[in-house]
C-alpha positions as CSV (number, residue, x, y, z in Angstrom):
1,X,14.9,2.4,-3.2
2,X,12.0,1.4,-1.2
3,X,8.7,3.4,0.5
4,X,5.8,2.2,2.4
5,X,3.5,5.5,0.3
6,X,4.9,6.6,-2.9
7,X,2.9,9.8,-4.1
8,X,3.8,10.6,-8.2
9,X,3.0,14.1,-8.9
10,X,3.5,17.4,-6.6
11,X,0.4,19.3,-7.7
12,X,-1.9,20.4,-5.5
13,X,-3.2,17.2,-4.3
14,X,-0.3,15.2,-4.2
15,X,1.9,18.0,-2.2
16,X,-0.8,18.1,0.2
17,X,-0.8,14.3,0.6
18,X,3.2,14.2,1.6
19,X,3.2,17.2,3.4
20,X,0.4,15.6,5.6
21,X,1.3,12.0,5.8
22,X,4.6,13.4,6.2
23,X,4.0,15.1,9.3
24,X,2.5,11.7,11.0
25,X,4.5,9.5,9.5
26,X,7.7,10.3,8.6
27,X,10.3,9.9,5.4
28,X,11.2,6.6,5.9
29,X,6.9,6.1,5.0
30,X,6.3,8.6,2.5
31,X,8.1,9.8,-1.0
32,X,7.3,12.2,-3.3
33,X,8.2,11.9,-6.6
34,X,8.2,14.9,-9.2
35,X,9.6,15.7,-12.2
36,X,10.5,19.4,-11.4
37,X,12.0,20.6,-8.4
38,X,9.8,23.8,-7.6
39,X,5.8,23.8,-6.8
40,X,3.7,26.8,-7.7
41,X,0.1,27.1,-7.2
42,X,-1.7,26.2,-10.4
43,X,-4.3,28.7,-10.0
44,X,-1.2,31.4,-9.8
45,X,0.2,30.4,-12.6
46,X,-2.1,33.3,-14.7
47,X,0.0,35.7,-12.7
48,X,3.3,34.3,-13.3
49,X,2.8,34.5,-16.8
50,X,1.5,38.3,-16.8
51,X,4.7,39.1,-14.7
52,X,2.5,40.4,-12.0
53,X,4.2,37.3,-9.6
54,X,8.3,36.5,-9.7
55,X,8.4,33.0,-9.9
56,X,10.8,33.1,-7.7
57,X,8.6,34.9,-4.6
58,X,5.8,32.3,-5.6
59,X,7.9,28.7,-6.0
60,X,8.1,27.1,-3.2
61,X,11.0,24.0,-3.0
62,X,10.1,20.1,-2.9
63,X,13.5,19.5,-1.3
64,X,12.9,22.9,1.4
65,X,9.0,21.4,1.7
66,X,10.7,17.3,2.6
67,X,13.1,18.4,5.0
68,X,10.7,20.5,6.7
69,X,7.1,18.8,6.7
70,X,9.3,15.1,7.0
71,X,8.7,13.3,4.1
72,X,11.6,12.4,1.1
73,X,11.9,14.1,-2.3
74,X,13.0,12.4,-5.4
75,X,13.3,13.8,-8.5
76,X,12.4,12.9,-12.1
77,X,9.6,12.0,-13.9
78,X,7.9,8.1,-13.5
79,X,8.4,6.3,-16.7
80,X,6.7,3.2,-16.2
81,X,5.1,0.8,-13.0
82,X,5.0,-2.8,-12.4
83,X,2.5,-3.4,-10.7
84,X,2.7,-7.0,-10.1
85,X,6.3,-6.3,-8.5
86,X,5.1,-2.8,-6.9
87,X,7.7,-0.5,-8.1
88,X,7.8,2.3,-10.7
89,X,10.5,3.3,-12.9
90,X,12.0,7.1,-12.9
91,X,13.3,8.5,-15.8
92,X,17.3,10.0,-15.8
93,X,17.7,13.3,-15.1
94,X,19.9,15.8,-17.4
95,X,20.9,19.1,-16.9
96,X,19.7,21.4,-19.3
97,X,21.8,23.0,-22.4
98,X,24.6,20.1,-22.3
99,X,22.0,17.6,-21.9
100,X,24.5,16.1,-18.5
101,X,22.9,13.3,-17.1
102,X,22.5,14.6,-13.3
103,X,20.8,11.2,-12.0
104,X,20.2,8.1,-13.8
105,X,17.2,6.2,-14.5
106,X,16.3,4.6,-11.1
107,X,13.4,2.3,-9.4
108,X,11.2,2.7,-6.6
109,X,9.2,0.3,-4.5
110,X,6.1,0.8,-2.5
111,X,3.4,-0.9,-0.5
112,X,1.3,1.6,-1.6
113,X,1.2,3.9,-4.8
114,X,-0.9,7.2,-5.5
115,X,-0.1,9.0,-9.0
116,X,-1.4,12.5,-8.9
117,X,0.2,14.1,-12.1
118,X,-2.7,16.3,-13.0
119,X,-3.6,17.3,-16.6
120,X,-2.2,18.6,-19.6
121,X,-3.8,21.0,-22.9
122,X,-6.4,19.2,-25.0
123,X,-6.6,20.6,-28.3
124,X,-9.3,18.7,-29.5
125,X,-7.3,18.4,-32.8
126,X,-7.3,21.9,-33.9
127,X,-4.5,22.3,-36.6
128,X,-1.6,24.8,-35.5
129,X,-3.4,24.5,-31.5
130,X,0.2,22.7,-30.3
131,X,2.4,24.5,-32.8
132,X,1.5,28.3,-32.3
133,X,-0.3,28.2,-28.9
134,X,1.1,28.5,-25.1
135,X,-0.9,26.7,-23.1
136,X,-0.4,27.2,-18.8
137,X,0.5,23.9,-17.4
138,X,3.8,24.4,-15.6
139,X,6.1,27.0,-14.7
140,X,8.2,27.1,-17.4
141,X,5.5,27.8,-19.8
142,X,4.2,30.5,-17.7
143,X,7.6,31.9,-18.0
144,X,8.0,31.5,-21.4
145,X,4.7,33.7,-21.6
146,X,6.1,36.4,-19.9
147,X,9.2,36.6,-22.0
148,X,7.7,36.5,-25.3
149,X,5.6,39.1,-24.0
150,X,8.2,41.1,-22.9
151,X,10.0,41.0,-25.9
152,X,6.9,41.7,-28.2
153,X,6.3,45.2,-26.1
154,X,9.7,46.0,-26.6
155,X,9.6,45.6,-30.2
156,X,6.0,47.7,-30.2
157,X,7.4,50.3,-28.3
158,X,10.7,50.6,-30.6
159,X,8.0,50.9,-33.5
160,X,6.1,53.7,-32.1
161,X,9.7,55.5,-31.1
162,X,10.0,54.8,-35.2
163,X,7.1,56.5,-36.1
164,X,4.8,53.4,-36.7
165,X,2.0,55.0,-35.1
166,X,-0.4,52.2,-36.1
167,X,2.0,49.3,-33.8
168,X,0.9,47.3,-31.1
169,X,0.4,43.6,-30.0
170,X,-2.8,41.5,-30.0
171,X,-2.7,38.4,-27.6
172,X,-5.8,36.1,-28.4
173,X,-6.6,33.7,-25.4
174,X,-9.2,30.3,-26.5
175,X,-11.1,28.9,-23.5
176,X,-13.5,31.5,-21.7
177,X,-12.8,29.0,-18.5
178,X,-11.4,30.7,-15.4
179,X,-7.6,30.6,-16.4
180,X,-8.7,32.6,-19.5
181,X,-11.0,34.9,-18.3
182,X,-8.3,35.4,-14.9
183,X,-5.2,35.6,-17.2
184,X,-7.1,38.5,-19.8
185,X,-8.2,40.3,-16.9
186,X,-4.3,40.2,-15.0
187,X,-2.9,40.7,-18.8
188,X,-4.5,44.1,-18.9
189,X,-3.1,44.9,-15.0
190,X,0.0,44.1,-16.6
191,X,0.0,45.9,-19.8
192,X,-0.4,48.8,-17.4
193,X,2.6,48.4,-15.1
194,X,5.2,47.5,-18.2
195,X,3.7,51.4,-19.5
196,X,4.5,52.8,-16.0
197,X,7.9,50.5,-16.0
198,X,9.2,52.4,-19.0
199,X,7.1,51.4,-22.2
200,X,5.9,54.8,-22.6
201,X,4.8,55.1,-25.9
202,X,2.4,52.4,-25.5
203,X,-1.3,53.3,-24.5
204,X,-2.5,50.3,-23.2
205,X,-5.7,50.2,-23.8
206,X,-5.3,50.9,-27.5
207,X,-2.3,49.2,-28.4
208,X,-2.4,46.4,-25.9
209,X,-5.2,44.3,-28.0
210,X,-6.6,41.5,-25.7
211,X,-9.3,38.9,-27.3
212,X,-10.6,36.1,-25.5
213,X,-12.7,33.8,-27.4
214,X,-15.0,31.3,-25.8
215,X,-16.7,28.5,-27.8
216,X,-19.9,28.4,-25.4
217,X,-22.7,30.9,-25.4
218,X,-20.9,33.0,-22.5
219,X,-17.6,32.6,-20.5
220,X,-17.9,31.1,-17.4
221,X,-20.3,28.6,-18.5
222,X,-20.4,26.0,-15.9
223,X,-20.9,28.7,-13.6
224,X,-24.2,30.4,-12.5
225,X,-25.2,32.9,-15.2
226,X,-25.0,35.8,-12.7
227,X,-21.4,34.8,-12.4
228,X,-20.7,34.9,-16.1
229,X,-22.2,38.0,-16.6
230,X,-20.3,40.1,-13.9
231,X,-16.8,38.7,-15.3
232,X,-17.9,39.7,-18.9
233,X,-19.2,43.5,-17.3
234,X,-15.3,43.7,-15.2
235,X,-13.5,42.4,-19.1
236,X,-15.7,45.3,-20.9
237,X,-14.7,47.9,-18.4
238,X,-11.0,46.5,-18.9
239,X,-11.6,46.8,-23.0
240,X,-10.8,42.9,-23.2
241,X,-13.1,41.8,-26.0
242,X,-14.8,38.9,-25.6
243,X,-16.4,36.8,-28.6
244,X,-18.8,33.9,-27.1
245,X,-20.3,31.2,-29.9
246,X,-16.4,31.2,-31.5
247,X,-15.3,27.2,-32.7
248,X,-12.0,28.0,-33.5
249,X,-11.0,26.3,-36.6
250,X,-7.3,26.7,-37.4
251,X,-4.3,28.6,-35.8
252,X,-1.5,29.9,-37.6
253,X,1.6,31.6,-36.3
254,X,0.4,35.3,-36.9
255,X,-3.6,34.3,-36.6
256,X,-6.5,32.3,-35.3
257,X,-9.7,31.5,-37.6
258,X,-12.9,30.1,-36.8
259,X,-15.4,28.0,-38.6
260,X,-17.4,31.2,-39.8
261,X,-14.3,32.8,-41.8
262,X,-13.5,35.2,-38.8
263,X,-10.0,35.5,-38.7
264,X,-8.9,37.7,-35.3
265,X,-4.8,38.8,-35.7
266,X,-2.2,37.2,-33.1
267,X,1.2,37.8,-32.5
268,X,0.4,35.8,-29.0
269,X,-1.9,33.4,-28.5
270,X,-2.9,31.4,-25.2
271,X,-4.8,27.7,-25.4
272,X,-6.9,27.4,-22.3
273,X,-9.8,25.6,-24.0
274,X,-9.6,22.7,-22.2
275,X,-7.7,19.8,-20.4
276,X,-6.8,15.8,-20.5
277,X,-5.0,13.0,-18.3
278,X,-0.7,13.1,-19.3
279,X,-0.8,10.3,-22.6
280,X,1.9,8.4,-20.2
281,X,-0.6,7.4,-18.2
282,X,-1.8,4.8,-21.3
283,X,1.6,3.1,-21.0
284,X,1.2,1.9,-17.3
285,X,-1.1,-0.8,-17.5
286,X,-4.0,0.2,-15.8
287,X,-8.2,0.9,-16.8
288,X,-8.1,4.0,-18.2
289,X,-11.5,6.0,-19.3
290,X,-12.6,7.7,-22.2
291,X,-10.6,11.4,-21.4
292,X,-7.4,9.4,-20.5
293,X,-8.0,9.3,-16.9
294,X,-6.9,6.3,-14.6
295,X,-10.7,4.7,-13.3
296,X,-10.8,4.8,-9.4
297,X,-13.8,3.6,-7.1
298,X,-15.2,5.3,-4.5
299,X,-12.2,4.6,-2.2
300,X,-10.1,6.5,-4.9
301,X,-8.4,2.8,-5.6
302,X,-7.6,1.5,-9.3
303,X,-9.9,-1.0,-9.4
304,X,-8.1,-4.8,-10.3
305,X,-4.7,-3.3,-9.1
306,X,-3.6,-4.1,-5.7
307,X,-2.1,-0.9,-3.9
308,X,-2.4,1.6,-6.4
309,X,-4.5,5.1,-5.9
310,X,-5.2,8.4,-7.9
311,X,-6.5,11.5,-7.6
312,X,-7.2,15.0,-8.8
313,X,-7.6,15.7,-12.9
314,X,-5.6,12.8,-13.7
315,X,-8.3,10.3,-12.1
316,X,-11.8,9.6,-13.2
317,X,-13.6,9.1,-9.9
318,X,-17.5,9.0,-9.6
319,X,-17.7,9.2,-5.4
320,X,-20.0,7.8,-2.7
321,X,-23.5,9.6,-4.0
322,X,-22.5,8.8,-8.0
323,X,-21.3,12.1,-8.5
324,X,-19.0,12.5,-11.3
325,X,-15.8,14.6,-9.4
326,X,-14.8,17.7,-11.8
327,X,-11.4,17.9,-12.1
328,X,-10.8,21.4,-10.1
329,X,-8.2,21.8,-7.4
330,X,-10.6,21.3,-4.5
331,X,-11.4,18.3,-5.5
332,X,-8.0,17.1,-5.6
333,X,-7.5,19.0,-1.8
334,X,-10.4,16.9,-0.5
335,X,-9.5,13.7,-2.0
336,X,-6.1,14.1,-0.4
337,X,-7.5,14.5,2.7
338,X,-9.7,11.4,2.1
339,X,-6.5,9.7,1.7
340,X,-4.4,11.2,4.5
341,X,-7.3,9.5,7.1
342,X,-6.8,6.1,5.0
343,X,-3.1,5.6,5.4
344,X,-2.6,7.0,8.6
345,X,-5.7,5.1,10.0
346,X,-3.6,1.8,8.1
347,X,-0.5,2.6,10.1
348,X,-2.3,2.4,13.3
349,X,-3.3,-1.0,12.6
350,X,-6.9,0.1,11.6
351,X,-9.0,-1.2,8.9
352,X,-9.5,0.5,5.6
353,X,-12.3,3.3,5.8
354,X,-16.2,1.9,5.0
355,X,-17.4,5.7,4.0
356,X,-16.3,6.3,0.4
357,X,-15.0,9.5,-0.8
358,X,-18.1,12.5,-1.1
359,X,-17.4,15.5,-3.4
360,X,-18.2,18.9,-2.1
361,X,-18.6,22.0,-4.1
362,X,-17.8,24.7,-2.2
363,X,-18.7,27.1,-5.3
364,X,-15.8,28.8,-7.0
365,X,-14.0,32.2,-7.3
366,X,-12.5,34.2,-10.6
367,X,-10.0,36.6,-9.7
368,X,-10.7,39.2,-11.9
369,X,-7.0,41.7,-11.0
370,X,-6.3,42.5,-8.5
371,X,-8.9,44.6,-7.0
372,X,-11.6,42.4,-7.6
373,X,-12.9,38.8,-8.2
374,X,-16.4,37.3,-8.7
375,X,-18.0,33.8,-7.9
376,X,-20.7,31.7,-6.6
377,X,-20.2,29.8,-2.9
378,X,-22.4,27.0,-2.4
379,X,-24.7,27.2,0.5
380,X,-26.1,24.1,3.1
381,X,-29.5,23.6,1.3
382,X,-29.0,21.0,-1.9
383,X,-28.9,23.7,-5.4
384,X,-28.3,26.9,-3.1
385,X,-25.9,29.5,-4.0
386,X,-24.8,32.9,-3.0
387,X,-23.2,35.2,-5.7
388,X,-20.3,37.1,-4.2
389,X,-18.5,40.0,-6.0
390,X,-15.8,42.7,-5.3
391,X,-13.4,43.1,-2.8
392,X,-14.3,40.9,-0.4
393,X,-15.0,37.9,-3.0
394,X,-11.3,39.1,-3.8
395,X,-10.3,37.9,0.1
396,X,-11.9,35.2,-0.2
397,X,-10.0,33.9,-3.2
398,X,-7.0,34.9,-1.9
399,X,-7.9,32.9,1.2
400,X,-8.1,29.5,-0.8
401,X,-4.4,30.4,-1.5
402,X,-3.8,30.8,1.8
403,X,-5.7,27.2,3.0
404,X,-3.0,25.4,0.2
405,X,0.2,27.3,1.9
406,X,-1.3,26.1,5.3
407,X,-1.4,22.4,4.5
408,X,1.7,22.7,2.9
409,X,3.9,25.0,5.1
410,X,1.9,25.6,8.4
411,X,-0.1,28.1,9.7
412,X,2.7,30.4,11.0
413,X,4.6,30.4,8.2
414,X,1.9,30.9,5.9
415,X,0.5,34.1,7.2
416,X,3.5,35.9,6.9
417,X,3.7,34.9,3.5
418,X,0.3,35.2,1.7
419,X,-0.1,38.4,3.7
420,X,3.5,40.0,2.9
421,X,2.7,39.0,-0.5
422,X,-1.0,40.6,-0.2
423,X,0.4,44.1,0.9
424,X,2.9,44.3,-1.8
425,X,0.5,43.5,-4.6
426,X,-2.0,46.1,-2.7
427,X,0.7,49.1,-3.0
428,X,3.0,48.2,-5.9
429,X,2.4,46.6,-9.1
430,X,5.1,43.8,-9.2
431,X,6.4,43.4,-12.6
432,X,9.7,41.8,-13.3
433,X,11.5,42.9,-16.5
434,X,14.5,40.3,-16.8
């Protein structure tokens, strides 16, 4: 198999990518390559696991997305790259439960190569972290979530109905980041809707126990202050306890200790304390920095490796003013814009762009439910900010959303969909129980 652009990873970035390039160029010129065959907004993924979004409303199909946007799909995960020959090795595909292999291993060349696989849990060598943790990465541990959830209310609620008055379920979330803080706050959203959805004997504010421990001095922290104090006020009001100064120290299957003795009960416990570059990445040959990352210039190229680009969390890029880009999903939009211009500006015959990539905070938003979120958006003077809060903060998240399902699907397309989706979650609390 052969492709002029070969973009690994379907995340935010990289789906952008094809779907662009794809539109201008065709799939004879682009593939994307993935090792799943459904895409779902990271940032939604929160939601997934509370069961407040089905999966199967949110996922969004690579094939579907290839035919329709003109670019080609395949699927499994890259094992390996030669870069001196230009293609990359994909690993066999088997079906799951008989372990069927569905495709074999395969190769693919390119002319030009841009690996976008994103980032995976760091757990910064905490003992039990991997063992007894969930960490939100991908769909299926979203899902996985949701079902031990389910199954731990059940067994609560049979309990109660036993005369255990003193049942419940505590869920203990590391990382005061924005997937933490977002997933406590839809967690107790949740915890109300399975009550109304017939786990009855559960009071949810009582019985539903929700901790969310944060390492720094507050949650929120690379946020403005008055950011971090609004999302702690909105967790209070939803009884979501939140312990800031907290270095978690061990994790065990029932319970999470800290380094002052504090030992906080868990029959579910979320990792969300931090993130690093997929250890694969160290196999492929190229300049790797300290977090794992593949080093790229300002162009977003691997230095010392002809035709090979990254982006998003997987790459370590320091841009055109010597800015160090964060690993958040805006950057990883904008770099794929950067990169759209470059190849199609190539296939025109045009040299490659002069202006190196410049990173652009926006500010950022924390969905905080449904009803409300809070953040900071970055204003035209250098350092200025203007905090945002409540429901129209909550539109405003909702439109970033919106901007990825444009780039992706189209404009038409995408407003009947983000706003079908909007009404629902405005009228009826969405909560699937299988």
């Amino acid at each position: 198999m052969q492709s002029d652009i070969v973009i690994v990873g379907g995340g935010a970035g990289g789906l952008e990518l094809a779907c662009k390039l794809g539109r201008k160029l065709g799939p004879d010129k682009v593939t994307l390559v993935d090792s799943r065959l459904y895409h779902v907004w990271k940032p939604s993924l929160h939601e997934v696991a509370a069961g407040t979004l089905d999966i199967h409303q949110e996922g969004l199909s690579y094939q579907m997305l290839a035919h329709d946007r003109g670019f080609s799909f395949v699927y499994g995960a890259m094992t390996a790259l030669d870069a001196a020959a230009r293609h990359i090795t994909i690993a066999p595909v088997t079906a799951p439960g008989d372990g069927e292999e569905v495709l074999p291993e395969r190769t693919l060349g390119y002319r030009s190569l841009v690996i976008a696989v994103g980032s995976t849990s760091n757990y910064f060598g905490v003992p039990g972290a991997q063992e007894h943790t969930i960490s939100l990465n991908a769909t299926e541990d979203a899902e996985r979530f949701r079902l031990r959830l389910l199954r731990l209310l059940a067994q609560a609620e049979q309990q109660k109905e036993d005369g255990a008055t003193e049942s419940g379920l505590d869920i203990v979330i590391i990382g005061g980041g924005a997937t933490g803080v977002e997933l406590a706050a839809e967690l107790r959203e949740a915890s109300g809707a399975y009550a109304a959805y017939g786990f009855r004997r559960l009071h949810v504010q009582r019985d539903v126990r929700i901790t969310l421990l944060e390492g720094a001095s507050r949650i929120l922290a690379p946020l403005p202050e008055r950011v971090s104090t609004a999302a702690a006020r909105l967790l209070d009001q939803r009884a979501i306890r939140v312990v800031p100064d907290c270095r978690v120290s061990r994790i065990d299957k029932k319970q999470v200790s800290d380094n002052q003795g504090n030992v906080y009960p868990a029959d579910l416990c979320v990792w969300a304390a931090g993130i690093r570059a997929p250890e694969f990445l160290g196999s492929l040959g190229l300049p790797l920095a300290k977090g794992g990352q593949i080093e790229v210039d300002a162009h977003l190229r691997v230095p010392g490796v002809e035709g090979v680009y990254a982006l998003g969390d997987c790459a370590a890029c320091t841009d055109g003013n010597g800015t160090h880009v964060p690993p958040r999903a805006q950057a990883a939009h904008q770099q794929a814009d950067y990169l759209v211009k470059e190849f199609v500006g190539e296939a025109a015959g045009r040299p490659p762009q002069k202006d190196p990539y410049v990173y652009r905070d926006y500010g950022s938003l924390v969905s905080i439910g449904r009803e409300t979120t809070v953040g900071n958006l970055m204003g035209s003077l250098r350092g200025a900010s203007l905090f945002v809060e409540g429901f129209m903060a909550r539109i405003m998240y909702m439109s970033l959303h919106l901007m990825h399902h444009q780039a992706v699907l189209g404009a038409l397309r995408t407003g009947l969909m983000v706003m079908g989706r909007f009404l629902i979650r405005r009228t009826t609390p969405l909560v699937k129980l299988h």
